[in-house]
Structures are given as C-alpha cells and as structure tokens.
C-alpha positions in Angstrom: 40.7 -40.5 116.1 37.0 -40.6 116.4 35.0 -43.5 118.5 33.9 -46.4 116.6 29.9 -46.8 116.4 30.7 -50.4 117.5 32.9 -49.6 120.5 29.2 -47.0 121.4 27.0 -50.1 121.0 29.5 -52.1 123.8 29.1 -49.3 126.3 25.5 -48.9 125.4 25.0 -53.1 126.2 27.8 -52.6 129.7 25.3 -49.9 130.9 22.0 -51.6 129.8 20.8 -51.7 133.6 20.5 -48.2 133.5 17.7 -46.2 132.9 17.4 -43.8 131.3 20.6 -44.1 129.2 20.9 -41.8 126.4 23.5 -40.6 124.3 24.1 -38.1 121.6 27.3 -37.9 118.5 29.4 -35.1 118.8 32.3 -34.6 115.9 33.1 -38.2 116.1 32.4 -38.4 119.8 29.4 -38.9 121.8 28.7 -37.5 125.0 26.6 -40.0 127.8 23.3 -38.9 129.9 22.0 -40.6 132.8 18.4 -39.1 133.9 19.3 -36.3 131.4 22.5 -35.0 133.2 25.9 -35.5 131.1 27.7 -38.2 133.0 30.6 -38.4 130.5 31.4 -39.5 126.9 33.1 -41.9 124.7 36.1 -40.3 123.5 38.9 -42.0 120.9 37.3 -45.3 122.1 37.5 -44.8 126.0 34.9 -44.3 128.6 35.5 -41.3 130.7 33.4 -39.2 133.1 32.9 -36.3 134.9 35.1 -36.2 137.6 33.3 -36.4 140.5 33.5 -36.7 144.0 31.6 -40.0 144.3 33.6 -41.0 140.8 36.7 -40.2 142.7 35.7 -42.1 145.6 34.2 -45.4 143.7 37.9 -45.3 141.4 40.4 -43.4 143.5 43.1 -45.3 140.8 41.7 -43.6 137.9 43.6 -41.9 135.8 42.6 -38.4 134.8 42.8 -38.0 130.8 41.8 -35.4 128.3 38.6 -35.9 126.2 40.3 -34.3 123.4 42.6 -30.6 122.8 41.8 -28.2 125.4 39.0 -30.1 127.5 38.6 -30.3 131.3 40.6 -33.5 132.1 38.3 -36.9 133.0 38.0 -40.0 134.6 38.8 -43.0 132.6 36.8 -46.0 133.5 39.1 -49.0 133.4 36.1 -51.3 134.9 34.3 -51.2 131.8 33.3 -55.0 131.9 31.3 -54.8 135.2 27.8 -53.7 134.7 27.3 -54.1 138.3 30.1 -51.5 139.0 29.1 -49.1 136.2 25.3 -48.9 138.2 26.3 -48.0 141.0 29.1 -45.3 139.3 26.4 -43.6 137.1 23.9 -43.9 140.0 25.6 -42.1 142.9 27.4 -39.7 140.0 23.7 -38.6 139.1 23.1 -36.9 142.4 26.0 -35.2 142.2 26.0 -33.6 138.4 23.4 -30.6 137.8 20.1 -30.8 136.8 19.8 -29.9 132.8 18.7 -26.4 132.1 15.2 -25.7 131.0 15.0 -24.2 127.3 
C-alpha cells in the first residue's frame, strides 16, 4: 500500500517548525530530510525514522517496523500529534545522521 499524498501534507503541517524540511516520492513512498540528511520516510501511511541513538533515547517504547520487503527495520513515531516533540526528535537526530555526500 502506498502513502496517501494527504497523510504527506499532515506530517508536512506536524513538522512545520522545522527548517529546512524537505521531502522527496519514492514508488509510492517518500523519504524525509532535515538540513539535507535523510531523517526517515513516510511509509504505508506511518512515520518512521532512522533508528537512532538519540531516537532510541527520546522513544525507548517505539516499536521497530520495516519500511517495506527487505529494508533495515525503523522507528515508528507514535507521537505524531506533538510538534513540540517531533522538534526536538528531528533536531537532536540531525547531529547524529551523516552529512549528505557531495556530487
């Protein structure tokens, strides 16, 4: 099941205190940047993210699920309501995640 363009526009409005926020469609998915670093993606209409160490520590409930058939298992984000909480998620996750490659 893909993600529905309406569900993208929700998580796009939850993490409007971010910047920048960007996103890009990927066979029915779309993967999430933060300062250009892939954060996560919106996969079969659920928010989940690279599981990291400060994501592990900010949601140490989380369940770990698969993005889709053979993918690295992620963190689903159950507190997708608070934009408060989703700042300071994608904020100390950014430090953590890679710097994007140069072309």
């Amino acid at each position: 099941m893909a993600s529905s363009k309406d569900y993208l526009a929700f998580v796009l409005d939850q993490l409007s205190l971010l910047h920048p926020i960007s996103y890009r469609a990927m066979m029915g998915e779309f993967i999430l940047y933060y300062q250009g670093k892939i954060v996560g993606g919106i996969y079969d209409d659920r928010l989940l993210v690279k599981p990291t160490d400060a994501a592990r520590r900010l949601m140490p409930d989380a369940p770990l699920e698969t993005p889709y058939e053979g993918a690295k298992p992620m963190l689903l984000v159950e507190q997708i309501d608070d934009r408060e909480f989703l700042k300071e998620l994608f904020d100390a996750m950014a430090s953590e995640l890679p710097s994007p490659k140069k072309p």
